[in-house]
C-alpha positions in Angstrom: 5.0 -26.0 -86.7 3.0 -27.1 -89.6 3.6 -26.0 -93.0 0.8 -24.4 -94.9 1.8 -25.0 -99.0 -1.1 -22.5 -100.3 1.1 -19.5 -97.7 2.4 -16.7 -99.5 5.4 -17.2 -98.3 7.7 -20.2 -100.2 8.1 -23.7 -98.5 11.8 -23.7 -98.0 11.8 -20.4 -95.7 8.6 -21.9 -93.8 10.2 -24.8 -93.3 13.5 -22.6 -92.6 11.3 -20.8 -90.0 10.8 -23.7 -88.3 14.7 -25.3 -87.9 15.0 -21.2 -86.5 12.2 -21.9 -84.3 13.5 -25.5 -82.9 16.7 -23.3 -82.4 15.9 -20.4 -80.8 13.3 -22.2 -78.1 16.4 -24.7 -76.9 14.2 -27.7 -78.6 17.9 -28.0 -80.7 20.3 -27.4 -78.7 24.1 -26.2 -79.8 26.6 -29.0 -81.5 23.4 -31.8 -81.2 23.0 -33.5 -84.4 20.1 -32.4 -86.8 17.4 -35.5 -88.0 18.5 -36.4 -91.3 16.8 -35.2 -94.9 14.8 -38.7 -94.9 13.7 -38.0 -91.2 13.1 -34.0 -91.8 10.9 -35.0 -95.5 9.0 -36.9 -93.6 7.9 -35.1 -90.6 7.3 -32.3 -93.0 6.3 -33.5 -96.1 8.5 -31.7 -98.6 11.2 -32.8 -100.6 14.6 -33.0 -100.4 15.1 -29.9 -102.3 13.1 -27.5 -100.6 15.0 -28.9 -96.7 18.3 -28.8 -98.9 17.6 -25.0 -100.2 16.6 -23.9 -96.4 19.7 -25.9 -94.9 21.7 -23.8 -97.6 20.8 -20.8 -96.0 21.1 -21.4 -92.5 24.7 -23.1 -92.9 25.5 -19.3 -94.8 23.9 -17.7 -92.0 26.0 -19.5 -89.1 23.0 -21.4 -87.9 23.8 -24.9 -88.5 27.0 -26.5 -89.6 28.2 -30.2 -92.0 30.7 -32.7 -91.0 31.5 -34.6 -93.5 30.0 -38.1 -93.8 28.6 -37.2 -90.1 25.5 -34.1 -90.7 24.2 -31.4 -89.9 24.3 -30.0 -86.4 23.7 -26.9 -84.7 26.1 -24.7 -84.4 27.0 -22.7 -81.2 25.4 -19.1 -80.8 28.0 -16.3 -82.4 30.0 -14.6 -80.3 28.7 -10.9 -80.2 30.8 -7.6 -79.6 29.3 -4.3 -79.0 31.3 -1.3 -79.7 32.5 0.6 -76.5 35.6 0.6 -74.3 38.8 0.1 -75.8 39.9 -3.9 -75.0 42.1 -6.3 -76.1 40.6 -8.8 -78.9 41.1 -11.8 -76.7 40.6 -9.7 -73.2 37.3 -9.0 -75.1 36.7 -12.5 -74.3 37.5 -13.1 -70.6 35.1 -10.2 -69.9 32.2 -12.1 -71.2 33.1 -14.7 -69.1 34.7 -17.1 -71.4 38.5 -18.5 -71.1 40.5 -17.8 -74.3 42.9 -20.4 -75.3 46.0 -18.4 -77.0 48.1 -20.2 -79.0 51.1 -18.0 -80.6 51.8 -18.9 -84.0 54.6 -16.7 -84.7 57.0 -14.0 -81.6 59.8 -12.5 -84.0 61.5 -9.0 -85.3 61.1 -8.1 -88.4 61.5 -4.8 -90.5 58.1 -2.6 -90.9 57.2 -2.8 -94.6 55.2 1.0 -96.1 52.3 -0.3 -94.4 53.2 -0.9 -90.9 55.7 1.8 -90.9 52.5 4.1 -91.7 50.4 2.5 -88.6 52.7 3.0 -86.7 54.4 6.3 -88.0 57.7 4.7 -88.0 60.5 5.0 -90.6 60.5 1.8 -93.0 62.6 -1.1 -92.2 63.2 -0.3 -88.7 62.3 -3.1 -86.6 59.5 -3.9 -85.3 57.9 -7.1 -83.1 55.3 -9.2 -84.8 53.2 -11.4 -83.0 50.9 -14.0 -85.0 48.2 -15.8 -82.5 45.6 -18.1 -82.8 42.5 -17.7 -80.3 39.9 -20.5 -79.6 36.5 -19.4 -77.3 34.5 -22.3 -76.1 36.5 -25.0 -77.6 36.3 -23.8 -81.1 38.9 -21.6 -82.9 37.7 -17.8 -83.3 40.2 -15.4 -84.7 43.7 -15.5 -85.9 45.3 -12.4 -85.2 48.7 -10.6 -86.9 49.9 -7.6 -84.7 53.2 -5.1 -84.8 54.5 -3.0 -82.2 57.5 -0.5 -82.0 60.8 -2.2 -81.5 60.8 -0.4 -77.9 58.1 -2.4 -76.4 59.5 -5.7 -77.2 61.3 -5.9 -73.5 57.5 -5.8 -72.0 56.2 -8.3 -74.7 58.1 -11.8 -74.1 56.7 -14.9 -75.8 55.9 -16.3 -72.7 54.3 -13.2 -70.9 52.1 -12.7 -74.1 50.8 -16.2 -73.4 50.0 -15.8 -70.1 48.8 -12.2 -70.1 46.3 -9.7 -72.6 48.7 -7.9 -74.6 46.9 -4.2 -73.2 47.2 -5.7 -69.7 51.4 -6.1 -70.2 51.1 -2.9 -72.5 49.7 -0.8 -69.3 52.3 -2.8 -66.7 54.6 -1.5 -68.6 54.0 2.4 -68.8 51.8 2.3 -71.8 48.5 2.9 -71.6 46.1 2.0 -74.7 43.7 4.9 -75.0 42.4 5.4 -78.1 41.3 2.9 -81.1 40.6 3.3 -84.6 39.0 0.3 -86.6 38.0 -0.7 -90.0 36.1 -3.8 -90.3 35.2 -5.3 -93.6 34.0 -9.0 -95.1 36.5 -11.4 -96.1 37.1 -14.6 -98.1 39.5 -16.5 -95.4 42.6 -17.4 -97.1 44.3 -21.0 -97.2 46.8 -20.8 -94.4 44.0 -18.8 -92.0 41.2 -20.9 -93.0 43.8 -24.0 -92.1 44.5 -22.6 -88.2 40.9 -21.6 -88.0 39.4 -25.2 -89.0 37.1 -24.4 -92.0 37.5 -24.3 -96.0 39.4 -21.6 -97.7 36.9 -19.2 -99.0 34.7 -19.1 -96.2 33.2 -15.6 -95.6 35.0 -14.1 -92.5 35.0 -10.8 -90.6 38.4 -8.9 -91.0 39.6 -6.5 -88.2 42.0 -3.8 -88.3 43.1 -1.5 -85.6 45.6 1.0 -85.0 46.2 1.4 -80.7 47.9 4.8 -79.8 48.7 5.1 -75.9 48.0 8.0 -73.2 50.4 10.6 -75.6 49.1 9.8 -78.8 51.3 7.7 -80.1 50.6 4.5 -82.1 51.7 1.5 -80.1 50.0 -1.5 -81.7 49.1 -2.6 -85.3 46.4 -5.4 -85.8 44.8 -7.3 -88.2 42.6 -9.9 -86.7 40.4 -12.7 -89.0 37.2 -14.3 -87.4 35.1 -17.1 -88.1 32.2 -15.5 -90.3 29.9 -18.2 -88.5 31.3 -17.6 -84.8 30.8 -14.2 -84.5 29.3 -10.8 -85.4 29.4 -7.3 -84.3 26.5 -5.9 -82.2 25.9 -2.1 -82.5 23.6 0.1 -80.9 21.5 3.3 -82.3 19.4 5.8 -81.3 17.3 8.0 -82.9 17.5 11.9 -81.8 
């Protein structure tokens, strides 16, 4: 795609349009390395600047990625949810066909601070099971995930059942039945420990989650807060008009 410099339209998002283009037609293909600035300035004739200012905005946009003292590559298509059925954050996964990795992070008691004890309409300080996990889709880390549920479910929620099992999948085995959701979602700068378990810089823009999971009476059974890579995955939402 040859750039026309008398377009309307500025050098850096023709130029832009074409790294999309290269990407979207396979030409690119995921985690491949990208030619360098010398090699791109060439084939185009620009400068550095005006490949630096579109490489700027695709690395915001989760459409190429830097390794230091390595490049630029492409990075892997985002991971896209539409909102529907009721599923488990990592069963969410295995039903598009990928294989979740779970690592947990944290399986302990603790006592429900104001805000857990509200989710879950619980008395504060009663006890309740948190269960901290990391989740990687296709190799790559995706979401770290924080979630509390009622003291009473801990028999049904073992360390080692949680890793082998979707948490609604044990939930349901177990007499409870997760029928109803309500979620928030909201941008985020990724804090230092996250950002650490999730493999990118603290700061960087992420999407945060938050659910509250009642079962088949009504009754709150789960608590979440989930963090994902801003640049691994997005929601996907359907309209229609009338």
């Amino acid at each position: 795609m040859a750039l026309n410099p008398r377009s309307p339209i500025p050098l850096y998002q023709q130029f832009k349009m074409a790294i999309e283009r290269k990407i979207a037609t396979g030409e690119w293909q995921p985690d491949k390395l990208i030619p360098t600035e010398s090699e791109l300035t060439a084939e185009y004739g620009i400068s550095r600047t005006t490949v630096r200012q579109a490489f700027a905005d695709l690395v915001a946009e989760g459409r190429i990625y830097r390794q230091r003292g390595r490049g630029s590559y492409v990075a892997p298509p985002k991971l896209a949810q539409t909102l529907g059925p009721l599923t488990g954050f990592a069963e969410e996964l295995s039903l598009r066909g990928l294989e979740p990795v779970i690592v947990i992070l944290d399986h302990r008691m603790v006592r429900a601070d104001n805000r857990v004890a509200q989710a879950l309409q619980i008395d504060a300080d009663r006890q309740v099971l948190c269960v901290r996990r990391l989740v990687s889709a296709a190799g790559l880390p995706l979401f770290a995930d924080e979630s509390y549920f009622p003291e009473a479910l801990r028999p049904i929620l073992g360390r080692e059942q949680i890793e082998g099992q979707p948490i609604y999948r044990l939930l349901e085995s177990g007499g409870y039945y997760p029928a109803h959701g309500e979620q928030r979602l909201g941008a985020v700068a990724i804090d230092t420990q996250t950002a650490r378990h999730l493999g990118v810089a603290p700061g960087t823009p992420g999407l945060a989650i938050t659910r509250i999971t009642s079962d088949q009476l009504g009754l709150p059974i789960e608590y979440a807060n989930v963090i994902y890579r801003g640049d691994r995955y997005e929601y996907a939402i359907q309209l229609q008009r009338g």
